[in-house]
DSSP file (Angstrom, degrees, kcal/mol; ACC not computed):
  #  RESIDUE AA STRUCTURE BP1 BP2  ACC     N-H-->O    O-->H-N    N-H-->O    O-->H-N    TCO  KAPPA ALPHA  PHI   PSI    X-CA   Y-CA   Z-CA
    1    1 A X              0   0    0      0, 0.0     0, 0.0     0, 0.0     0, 0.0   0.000 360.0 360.0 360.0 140.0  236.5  114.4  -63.2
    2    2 A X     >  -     0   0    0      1,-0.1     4,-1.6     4,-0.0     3,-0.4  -0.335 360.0-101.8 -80.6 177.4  235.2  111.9  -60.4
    3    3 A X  H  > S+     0   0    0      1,-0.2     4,-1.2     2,-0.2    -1,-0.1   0.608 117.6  48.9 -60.1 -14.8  236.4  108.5  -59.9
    4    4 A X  H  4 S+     0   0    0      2,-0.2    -1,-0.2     1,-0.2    -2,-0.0   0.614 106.2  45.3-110.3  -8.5  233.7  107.1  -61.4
    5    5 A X  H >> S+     0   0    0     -3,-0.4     4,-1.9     2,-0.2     3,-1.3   0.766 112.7  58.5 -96.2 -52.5  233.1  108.9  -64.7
    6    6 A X  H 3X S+     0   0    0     -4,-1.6     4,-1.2     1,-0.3    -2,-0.2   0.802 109.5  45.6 -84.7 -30.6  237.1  108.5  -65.3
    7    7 A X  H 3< S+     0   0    0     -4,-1.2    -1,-0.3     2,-0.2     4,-0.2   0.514 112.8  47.6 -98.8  19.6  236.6  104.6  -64.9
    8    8 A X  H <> S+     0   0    0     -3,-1.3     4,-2.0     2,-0.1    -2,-0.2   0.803 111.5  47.1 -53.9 -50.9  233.7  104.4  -67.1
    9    9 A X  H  X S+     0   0    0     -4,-1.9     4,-2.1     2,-0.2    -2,-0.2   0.888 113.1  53.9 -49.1 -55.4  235.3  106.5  -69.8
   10   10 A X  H  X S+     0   0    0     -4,-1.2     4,-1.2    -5,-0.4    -1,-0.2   0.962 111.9  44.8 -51.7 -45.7  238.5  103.9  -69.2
   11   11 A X  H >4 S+     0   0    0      2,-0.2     3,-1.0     1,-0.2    -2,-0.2   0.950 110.3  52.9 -69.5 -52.0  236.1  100.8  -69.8
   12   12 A X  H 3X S+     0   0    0     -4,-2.0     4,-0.8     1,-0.3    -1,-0.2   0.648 111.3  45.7 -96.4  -7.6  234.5  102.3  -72.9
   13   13 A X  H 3< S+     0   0    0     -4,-2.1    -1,-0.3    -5,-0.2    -2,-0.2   0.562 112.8  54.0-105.8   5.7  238.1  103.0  -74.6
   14   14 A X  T X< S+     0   0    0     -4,-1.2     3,-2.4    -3,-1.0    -3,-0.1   0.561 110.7  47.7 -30.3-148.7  239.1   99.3  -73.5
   15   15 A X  T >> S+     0   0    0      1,-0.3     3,-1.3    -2,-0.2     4,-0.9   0.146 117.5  37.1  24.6-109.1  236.2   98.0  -75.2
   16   16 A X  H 3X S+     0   0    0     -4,-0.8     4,-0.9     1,-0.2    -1,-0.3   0.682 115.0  54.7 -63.3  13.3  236.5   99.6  -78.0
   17   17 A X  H <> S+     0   0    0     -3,-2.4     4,-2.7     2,-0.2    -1,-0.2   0.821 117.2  36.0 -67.4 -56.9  240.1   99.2  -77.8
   18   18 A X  H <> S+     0   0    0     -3,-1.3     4,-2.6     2,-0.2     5,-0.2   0.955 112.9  65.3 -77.3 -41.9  239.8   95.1  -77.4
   19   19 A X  H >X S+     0   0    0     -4,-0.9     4,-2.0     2,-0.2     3,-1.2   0.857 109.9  35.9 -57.8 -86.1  236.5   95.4  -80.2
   20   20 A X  H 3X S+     0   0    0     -4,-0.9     4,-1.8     1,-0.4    -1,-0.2   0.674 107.5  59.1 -51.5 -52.9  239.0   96.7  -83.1
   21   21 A X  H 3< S+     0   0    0     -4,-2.7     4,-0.4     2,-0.2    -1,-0.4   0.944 113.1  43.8 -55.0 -37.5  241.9   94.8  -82.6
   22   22 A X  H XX S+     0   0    0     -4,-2.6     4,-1.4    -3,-1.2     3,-0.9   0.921 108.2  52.6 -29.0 -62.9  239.5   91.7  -83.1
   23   23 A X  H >X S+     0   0    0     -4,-2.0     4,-2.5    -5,-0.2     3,-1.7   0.972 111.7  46.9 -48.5 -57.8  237.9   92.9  -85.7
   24   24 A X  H 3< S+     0   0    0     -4,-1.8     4,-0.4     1,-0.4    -2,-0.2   0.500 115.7  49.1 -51.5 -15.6  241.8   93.5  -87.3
   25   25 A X  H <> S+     0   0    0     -3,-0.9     4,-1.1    -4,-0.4    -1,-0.4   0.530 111.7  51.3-116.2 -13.7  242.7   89.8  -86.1
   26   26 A X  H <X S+     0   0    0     -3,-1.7     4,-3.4    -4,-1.4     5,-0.3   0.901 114.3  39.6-114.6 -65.0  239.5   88.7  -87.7
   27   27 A X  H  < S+     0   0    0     -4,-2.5    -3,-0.2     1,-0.2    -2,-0.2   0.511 105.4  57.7-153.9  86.3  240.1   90.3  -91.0
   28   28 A X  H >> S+     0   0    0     -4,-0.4     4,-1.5     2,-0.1     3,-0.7   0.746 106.0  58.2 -77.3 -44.5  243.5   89.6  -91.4
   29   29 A X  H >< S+     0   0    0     -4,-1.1     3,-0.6     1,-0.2    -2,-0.2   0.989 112.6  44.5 -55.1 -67.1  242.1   85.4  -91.0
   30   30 A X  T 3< S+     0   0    0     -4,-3.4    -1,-0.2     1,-0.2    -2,-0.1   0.841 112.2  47.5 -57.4 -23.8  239.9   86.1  -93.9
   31   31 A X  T <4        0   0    0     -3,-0.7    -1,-0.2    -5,-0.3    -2,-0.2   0.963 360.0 360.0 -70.4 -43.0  242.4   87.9  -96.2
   32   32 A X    <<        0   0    0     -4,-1.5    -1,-0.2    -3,-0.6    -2,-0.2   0.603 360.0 360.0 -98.3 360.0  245.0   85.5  -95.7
């Protein structure tokens, strides 16, 4: 894999890494 593919791939599972825990912090606020 190049350098460059392997830190795209890194960014787009960050992203949706940071996206879902939000979402999870978001609603857990509404539940509680």
């Amino acid at each position: 894999m190049k350098k460059e593919e392997k830190r795209k791939t890194m960014t787009k599972i960050y992203i949706n890494f940071i996206g879902s825990s939000f979402l999870e912090i978001k609603n857990g606020r509404m539940k509680a």
